[in-house]
PLY file of the C-alpha trace (Angstrom):
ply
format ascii 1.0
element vertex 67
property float x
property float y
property float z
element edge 66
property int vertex1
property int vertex2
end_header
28.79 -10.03 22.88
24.98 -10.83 23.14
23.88 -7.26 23.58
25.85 -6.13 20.28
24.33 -9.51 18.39
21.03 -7.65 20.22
21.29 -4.56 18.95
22.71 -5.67 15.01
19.08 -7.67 15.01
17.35 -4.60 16.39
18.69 -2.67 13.35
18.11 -5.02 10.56
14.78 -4.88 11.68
14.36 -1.87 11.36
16.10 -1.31 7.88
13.66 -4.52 7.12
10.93 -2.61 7.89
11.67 0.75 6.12
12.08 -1.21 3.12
8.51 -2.60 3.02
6.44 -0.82 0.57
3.18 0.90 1.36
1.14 -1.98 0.60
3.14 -4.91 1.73
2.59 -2.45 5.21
-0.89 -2.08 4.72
-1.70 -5.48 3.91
0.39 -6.27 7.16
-1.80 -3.91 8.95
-5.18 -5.38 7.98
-4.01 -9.07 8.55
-2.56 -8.38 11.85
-5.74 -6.19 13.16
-8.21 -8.25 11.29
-9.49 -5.17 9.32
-10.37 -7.16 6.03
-13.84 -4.17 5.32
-10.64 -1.49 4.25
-9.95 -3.40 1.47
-13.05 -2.73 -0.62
-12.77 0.30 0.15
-9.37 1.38 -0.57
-9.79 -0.40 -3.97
-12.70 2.00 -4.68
-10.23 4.84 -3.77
-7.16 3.54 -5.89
-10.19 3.42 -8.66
-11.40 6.33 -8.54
-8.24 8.00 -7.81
-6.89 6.41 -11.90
-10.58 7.04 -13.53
-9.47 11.13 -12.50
-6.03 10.73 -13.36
-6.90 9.22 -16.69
-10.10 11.63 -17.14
-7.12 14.43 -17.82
-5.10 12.40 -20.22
-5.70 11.39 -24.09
-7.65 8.46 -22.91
-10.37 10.10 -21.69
-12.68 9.55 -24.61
-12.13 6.04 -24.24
-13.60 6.37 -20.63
-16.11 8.63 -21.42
-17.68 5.97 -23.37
-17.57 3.51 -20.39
-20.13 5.80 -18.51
0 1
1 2
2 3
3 4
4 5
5 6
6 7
7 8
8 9
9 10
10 11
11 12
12 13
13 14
14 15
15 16
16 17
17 18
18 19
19 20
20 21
21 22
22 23
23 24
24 25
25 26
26 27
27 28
28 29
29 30
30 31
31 32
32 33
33 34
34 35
35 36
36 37
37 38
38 39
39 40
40 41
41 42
42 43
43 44
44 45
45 46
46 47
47 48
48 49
49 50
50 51
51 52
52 53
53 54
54 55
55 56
56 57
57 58
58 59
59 60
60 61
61 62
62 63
63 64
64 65
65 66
């Protein structure tokens, strides 16, 4: 009976985990291995990453006046 208890916990782990989203993983992953210098630079990224996104939509005269 303890092995199936075992391996119901094992799975509902691992459904736990799948369900995480990207960033709850990443932010897991930079607490855990103490690798707080990716954050800065995965916001720049995720910024730069919108400003082109945005560059190609109707708001891009309202960035273009930003720069």
């Amino acid at each position: 009976m303890a092995k199936q208890d075992q391996e119901n916990r094992s799975i509902d782990e691992i459904e736990n985990q799948r369900s995480r989203g990207i960033s709850r993983e990443f932010w897991g992953f930079v607490r855990e291995n103490k690798k707080y210098w990716l954050l800065p630079l995965v916001f720049t990224l995720l910024l730069l990453g919108s400003l082109i996104v945005f560059a190609g939509s109707s708001a891009a005269p309202f960035i273009y006046t930003l720069f």
